[in-house]
C-alpha positions in Angstrom: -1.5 30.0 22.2 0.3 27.6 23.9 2.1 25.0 22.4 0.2 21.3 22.9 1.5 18.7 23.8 1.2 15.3 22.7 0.2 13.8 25.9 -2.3 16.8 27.2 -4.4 15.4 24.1 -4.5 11.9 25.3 -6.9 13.5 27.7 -9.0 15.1 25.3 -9.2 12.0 23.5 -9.9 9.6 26.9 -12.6 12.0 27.9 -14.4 12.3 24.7 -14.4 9.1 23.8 -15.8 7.4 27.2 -17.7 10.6 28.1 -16.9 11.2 31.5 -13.7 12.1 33.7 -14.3 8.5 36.2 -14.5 6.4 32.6 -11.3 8.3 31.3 -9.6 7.9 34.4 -9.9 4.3 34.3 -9.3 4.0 30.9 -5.4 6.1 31.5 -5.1 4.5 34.6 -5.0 7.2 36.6 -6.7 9.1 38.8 -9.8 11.2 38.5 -8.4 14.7 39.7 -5.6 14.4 37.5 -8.0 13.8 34.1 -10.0 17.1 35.4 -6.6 19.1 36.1 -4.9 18.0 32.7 -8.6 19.3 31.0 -8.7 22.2 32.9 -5.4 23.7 32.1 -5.2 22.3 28.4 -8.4 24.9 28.4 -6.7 27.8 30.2 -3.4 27.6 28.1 -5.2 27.3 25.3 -8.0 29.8 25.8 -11.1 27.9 25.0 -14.3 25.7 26.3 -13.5 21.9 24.6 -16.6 20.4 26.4 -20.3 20.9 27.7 -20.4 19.4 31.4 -23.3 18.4 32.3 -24.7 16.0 35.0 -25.2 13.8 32.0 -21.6 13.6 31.3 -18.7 15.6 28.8 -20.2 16.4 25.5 -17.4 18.0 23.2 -18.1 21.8 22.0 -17.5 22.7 17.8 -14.2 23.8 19.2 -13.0 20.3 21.2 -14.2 18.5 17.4 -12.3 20.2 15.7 -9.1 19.4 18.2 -10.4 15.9 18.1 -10.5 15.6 14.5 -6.5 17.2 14.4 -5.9 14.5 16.7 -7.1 11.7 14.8 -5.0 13.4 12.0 -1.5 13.1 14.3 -2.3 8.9 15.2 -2.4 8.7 12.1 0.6 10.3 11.1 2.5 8.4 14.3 1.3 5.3 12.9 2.7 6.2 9.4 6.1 6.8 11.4 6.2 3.8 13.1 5.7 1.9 10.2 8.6 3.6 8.3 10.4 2.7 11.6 10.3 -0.8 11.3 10.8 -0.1 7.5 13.8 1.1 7.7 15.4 -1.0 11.0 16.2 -4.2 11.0 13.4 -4.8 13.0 11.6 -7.3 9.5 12.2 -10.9 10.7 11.0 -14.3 10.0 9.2 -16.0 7.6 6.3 -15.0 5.1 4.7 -16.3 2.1 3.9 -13.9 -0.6 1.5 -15.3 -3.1 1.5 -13.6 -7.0 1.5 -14.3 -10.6 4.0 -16.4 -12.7 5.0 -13.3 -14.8 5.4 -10.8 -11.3 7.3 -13.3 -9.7 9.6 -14.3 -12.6 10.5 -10.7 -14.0 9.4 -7.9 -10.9 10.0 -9.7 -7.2 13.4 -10.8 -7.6 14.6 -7.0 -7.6 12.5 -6.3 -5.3 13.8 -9.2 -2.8 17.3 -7.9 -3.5 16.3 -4.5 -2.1 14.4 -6.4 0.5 17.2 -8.5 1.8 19.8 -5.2 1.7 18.2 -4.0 4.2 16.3 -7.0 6.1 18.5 -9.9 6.0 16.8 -11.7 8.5 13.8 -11.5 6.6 12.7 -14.9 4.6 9.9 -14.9 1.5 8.1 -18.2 0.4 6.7 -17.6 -3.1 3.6 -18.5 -4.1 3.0 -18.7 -7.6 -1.0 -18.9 -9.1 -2.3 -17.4 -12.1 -6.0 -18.4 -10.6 -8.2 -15.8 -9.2 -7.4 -14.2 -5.9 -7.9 -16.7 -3.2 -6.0 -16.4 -0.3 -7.1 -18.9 2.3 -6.1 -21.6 -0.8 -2.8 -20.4 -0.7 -2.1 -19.7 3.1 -0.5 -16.6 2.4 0.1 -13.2 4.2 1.0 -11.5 1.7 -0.3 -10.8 -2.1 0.5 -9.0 -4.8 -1.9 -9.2 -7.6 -3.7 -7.1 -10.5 -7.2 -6.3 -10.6 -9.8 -3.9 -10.3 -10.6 -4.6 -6.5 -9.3 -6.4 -3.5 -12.3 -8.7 -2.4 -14.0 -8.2 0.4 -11.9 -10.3 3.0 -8.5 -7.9 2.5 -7.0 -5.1 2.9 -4.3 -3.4 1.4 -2.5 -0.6 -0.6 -2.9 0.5 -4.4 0.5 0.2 -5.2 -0.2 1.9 -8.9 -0.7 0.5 -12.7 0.5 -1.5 -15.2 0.6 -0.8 -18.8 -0.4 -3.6 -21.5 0.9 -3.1 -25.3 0.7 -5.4 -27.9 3.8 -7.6 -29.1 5.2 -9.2 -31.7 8.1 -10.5 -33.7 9.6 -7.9 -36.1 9.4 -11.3 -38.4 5.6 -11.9 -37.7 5.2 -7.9 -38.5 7.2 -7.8 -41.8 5.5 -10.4 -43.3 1.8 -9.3 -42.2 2.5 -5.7 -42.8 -0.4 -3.6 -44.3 -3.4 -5.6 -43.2 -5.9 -4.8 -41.0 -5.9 -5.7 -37.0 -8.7 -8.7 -37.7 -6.1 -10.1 -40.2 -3.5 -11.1 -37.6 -3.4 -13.9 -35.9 -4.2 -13.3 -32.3 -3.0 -15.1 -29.5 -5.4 -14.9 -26.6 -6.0 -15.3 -22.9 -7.9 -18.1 -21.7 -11.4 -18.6 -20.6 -10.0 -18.4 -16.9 -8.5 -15.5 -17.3 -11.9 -13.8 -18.8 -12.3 -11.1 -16.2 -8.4 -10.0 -16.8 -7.5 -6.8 -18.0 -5.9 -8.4 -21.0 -9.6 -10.7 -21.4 -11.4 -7.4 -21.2 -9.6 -6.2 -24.1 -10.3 -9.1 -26.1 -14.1 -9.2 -25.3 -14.1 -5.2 -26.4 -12.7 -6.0 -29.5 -14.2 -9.3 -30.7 -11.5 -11.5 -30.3 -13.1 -14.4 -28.6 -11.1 -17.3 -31.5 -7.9 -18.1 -31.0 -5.5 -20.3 -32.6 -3.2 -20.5 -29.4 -4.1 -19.1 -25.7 -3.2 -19.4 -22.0 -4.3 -18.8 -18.5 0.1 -17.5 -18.7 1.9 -14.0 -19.9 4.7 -15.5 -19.8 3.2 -18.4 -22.3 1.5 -15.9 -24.0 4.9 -13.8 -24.8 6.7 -17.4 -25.4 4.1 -18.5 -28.0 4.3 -14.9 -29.3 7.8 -14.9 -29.6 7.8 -18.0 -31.9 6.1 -16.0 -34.0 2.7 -17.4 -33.9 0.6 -14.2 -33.5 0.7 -10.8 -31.3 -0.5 -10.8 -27.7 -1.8 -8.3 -25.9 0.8 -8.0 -22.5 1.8 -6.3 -19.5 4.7 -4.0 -21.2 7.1 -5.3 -18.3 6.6 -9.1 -20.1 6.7 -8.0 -23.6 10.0 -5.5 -23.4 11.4 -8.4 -21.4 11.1 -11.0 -24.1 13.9 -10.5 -26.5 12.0 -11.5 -29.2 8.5 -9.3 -29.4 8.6 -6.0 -29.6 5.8 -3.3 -29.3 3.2 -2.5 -31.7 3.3 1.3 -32.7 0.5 1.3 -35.3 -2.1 0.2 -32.8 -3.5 2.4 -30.1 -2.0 2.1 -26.7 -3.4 -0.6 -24.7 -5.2 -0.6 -21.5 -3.6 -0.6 -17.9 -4.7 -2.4 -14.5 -4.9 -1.4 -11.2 -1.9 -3.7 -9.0 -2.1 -4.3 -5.3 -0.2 -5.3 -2.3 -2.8 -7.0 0.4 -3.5 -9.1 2.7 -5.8 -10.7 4.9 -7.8 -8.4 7.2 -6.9 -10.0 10.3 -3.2 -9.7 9.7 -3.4 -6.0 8.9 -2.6 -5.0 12.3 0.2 -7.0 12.4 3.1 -4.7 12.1 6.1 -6.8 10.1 3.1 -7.4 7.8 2.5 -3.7 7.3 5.9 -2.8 6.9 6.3 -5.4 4.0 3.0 -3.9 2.8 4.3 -0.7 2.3 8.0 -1.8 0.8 6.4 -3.2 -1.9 3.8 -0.8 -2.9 6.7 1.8 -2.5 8.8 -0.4 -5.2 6.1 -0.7 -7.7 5.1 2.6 -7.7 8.6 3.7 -8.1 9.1 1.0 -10.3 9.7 2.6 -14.4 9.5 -0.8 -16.4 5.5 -1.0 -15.9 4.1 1.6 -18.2 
């Protein structure tokens, strides 16, 4: 078979798409006998019928779908390459603002923005920080990096992996309660606002809806807990962090949530925005501290 070329399927893909040589001429900008020639011998080299003609037009055989569908595969790919392109250049410049969490942007980003500015120096992040729901036309941001089960519906973005909750405490707080049960400890919660959180879900599954102490805050929740007030339930990147706490082994592991990088639908396209996408869904998932 002879070997295709990357710009004989251009063609393919011009004439399948508008449905007729003079409309995929136009659409190349070039000439009709050229889009017919181009066809013609990709068919010939190739050995095979890719469309019906017809006087209603080009309708693509099994055989041109399933070259189209191997196409659509390839722009793909390109597209993937391009991005890594930019990725890895020093093509990232200017300004953004990346909205997130107190406890992501206190104890994650800044290792990420030192990777970020090895490599992209002329790159500049304005952070953010909001424990509220997701709500990105509030915070003028291109960028977000957030946990939760879903993006809404307004952006897009990449599933950059999960992270793992535990349950902290003092070694004080755990000497001096040892033996009793789980609904004998003082429990330091997640506030109302933070209700449809992973760490609120938790709660609400098992019964813990009075609290002593709680906050909208991981970072206040791992503070209060390391005062020895109670056990929280955290992220395990906020409770290993805090000198003070350390993990619970006699309860069952805790849950994990889903984390994403995203942004705004209309700036998906946008290709600095892309290539940030990707950087930091590649350094969380790569990232060891979150489960």
């Amino acid at each position: 078979m002879h070997r295709l070329r990357w710009d004989d399927l251009q063609f393919l893909h011009a004439v399948a798409e508008h449905g007729s040589l003079s409309a995929a001429s136009r659409a190349l900008g070039v000439n009709h006998a050229t889009v017919l020639r181009r066809i013609a011998l990709l068919e010939a080299a190739n050995e095979v019928q890719l469309f019906d003609r017809s006087s209603d037009g080009y309708r693509l055989r099994p055989e041109g779908r399933a070259l189209l569908a191997s196409l659509k595969l390839m722009e793909h790919a390109s597209a993937r390459i391009q991005r890594s392109l930019v990725l890895t250049s020093k093509g990232i410049e200017g300004t953004f603002r990346l909205s997130t969490t107190d406890a992501i942007a206190c104890l994650l980003l800044p290792r990420y923005l030192t990777a970020l500015r090895a490599t992209h120096p002329n790159t500049h992040i304005e952070i953010d920080v909001s424990n509220d729901p997701i709500d990105m036309s509030l915070s003028g941001a291109e960028l977000l990096i957030r946990p939760g089960s879903e993006l809404p519906a307004e952006l897009s973005g990449l599933h950059a992996g999960t992270v793992g909750f535990g349950i902290f405490g003092t070694a004080g707080y755990l000497e001096k309660n040892a033996g009793r049960e789980a609904s004998e400890y003082k429990w330091l919660g997640v506030s109302p606002t933070f209700a449809q959180s992973t760490a609120g879900e938790w709660q609400a599954a098992n019964n813990q809806t009075r609290f002593d102490f709680s906050a909208d805050s991981f970072l206040a929740l791992a503070s209060l807990a390391a005062e020895g007030l109670g056990l929280a339930m955290l992220p395990v990147f906020v409770g290993n962090k805090t000198p003070q706490l350390v993990r619970v082994s006699e309860f069952s592991r805790g849950p994990v949530a889903d984390i994403w990088v995203a942004t705004h639908k209309e700036f998906r396209q946008q290709t600095h925005i892309e290539a940030l996408l990707e950087f930091f869904a590649k350094a969380i998932r790569t990232d060891a501290e979150l489960n």
